[in-house]
N, C-alpha and C positions, 0 to 999 in steps of 0.2 A: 504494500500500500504506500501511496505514493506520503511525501513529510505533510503535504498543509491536507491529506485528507486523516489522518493518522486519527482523530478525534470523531469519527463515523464509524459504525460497524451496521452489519448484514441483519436486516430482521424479516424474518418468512412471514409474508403473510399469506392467510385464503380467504381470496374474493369469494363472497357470498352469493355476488351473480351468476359469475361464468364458469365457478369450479374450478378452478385455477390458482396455483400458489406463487407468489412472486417475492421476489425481494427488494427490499425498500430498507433507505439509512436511515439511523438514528444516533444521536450524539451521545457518546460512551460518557458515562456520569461524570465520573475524574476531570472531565475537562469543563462542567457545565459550573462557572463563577458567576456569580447575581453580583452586583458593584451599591444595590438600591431596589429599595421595594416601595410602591405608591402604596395608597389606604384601600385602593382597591386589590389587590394581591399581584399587579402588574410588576412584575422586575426585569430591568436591566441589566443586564450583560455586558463581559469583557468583551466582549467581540462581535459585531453581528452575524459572523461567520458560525458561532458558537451559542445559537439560539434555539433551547430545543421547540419553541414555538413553529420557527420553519419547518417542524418534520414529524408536528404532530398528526397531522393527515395522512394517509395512504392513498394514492390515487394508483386502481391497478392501473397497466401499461396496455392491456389487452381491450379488456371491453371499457376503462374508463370509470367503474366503479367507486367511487371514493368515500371514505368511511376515517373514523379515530377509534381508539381501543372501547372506544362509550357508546360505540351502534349498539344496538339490538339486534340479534343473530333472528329475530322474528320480523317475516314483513306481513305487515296487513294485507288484506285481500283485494287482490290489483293492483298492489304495491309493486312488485315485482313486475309486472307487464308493463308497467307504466314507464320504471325505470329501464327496461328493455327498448322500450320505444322509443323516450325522450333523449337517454343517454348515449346506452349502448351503441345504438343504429348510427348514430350521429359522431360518434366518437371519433375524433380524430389523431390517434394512434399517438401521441404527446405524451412524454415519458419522463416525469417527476421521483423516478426511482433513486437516483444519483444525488449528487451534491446541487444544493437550491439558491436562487438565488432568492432576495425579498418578494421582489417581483414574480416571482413563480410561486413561493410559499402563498402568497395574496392569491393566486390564480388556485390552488388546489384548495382552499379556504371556501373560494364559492363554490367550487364545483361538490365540495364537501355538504354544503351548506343546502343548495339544489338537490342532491339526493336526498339529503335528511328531510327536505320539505316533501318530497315526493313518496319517500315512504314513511313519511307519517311519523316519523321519530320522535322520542319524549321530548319533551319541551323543554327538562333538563338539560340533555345532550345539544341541542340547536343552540341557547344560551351562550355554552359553554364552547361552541362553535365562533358566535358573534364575540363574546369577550376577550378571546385571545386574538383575533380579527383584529378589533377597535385597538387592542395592546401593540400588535403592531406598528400600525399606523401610528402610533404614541412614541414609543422606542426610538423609530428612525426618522420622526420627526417628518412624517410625508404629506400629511392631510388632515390637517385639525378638524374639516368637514364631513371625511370618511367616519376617521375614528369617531366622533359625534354618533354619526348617522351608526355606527354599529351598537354603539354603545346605547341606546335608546332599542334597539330593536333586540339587544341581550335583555334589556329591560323587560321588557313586555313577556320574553319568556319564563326568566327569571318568577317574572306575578304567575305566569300561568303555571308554571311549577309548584310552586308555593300552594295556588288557591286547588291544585288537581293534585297535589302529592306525590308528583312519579320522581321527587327526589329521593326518594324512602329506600333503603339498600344501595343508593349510592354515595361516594366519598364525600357526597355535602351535607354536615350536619343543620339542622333546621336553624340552628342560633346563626350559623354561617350563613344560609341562605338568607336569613330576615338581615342579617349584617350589610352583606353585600347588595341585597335592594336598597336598602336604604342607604349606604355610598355611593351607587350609580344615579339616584335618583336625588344627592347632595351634587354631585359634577353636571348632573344635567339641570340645575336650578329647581329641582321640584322638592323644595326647602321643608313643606310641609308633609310632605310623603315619607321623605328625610326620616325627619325628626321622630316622625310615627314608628318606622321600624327601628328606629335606633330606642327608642322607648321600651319596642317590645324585645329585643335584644336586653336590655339593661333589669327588664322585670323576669326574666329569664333564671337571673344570677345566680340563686340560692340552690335552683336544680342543676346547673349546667357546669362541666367540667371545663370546658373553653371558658378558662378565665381572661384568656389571653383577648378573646374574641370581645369580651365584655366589655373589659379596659379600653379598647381601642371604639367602641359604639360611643363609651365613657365622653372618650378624646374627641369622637367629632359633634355630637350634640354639646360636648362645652364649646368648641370653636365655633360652631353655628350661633350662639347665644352671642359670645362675643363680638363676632362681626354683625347680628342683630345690634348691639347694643349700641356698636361702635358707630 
């Protein structure tokens, strides 16, 4: 392996669609440095080159299928045809397997983002698709109006998570999830939605082992006050 790709390695995946196992890179932990973390869970990186953001999507190289380890191996009914039709057929044999650039990672992000809509994915998973999206655009500094606009549409799923529950069994605990609306909806001006959830994050406390989570709801409904005050 060549010296500047030395911080990649090989990960087998199997496309869901087409039966097919390919391989696709992923950045070996040891090399993966954070420099800064925002209130939203957003961190930057030593290197853009060293972003495992870039290579959190898998797009196979064959039928175009693209998914993150948080699909659902389950497609609803005509889910699957659908994504036969609108994707596959269309696919233009574009091959994101290798080392990425930003600009590619952004392109495998929607196309991630288009199947999730298409097969109907939890509303956790699309979220979580849009937030690291918007985190991009943030990072390298490219589009204050992209990042915006994703960040608002992580939102929306973020609520519909929340109010449908298909966060349950996944890595986001509920004090996390009410946290993190209530951040996105402090960066987006929705001051009182804000404050709402950082409320119920903070009445939370007595049950919740995320102290850490706590503290920081703590920190920005005090900061909200003050710049009210101020």
């Amino acid at each position: 392996m060549s010296k500047e790709l030395e911080y990649l390695y090989n990960k087998m995946v199997y496309c869901q669609m087409c039966q097919e196992t390919y391989t696709t890179k992923k950045i070996l932990t040891k090399y993966i440095r954070a420099t800064k973390h925002d209130t939203d869970f957003c961190s930057y990186y030593t290197s853009t080159k060293i972003n495992p953001l870039l290579y959190y999507v898998h797009v196979c190289p064959g039928c175009g299928y693209s998914s993150s380890d948080e699909f659902s191996t389950f497609f609803p009914p005509t889910s699957f045809e659908t994504i036969q039709e609108k994707v596959c057929t269309n696919w233009n044999g574009a091959n994101y397997c290798h080392e990425r650039t930003v600009e590619q990672a952004i392109n495998t992000y929607k196309l991630a983002i288009y199947c999730a809509t298409l097969k109907k994915e939890r509303h956790i998973t699309l979220s979580g698709l849009y937030l690291r999206l918007s985190w991009i655009y943030r990072t390298e500094k490219m589009n204050v109006k992209e990042e915006t606009r994703f960040l608002r549409l992580a939102l929306n799923e973020y609520s519909d998570s929340y109010m449908n529950g298909d966060f349950v069994h996944t890595h986001l605990t509920e004090i996390k999830l009410l946290y993190l609306i209530g951040d996105i909806s402090r960066r987006l001006g929705k001051n009182e939605q804000a404050t709402r959830y950082f409320s119920h994050v903070i009445q939370m406390q007595k049950e919740s082992i995320e102290k850490g989570i706590v503290e920081m709801a703590k920190d920005r409904w005090a900061e909200m006050r003050a710049t009210k005050s101020g």
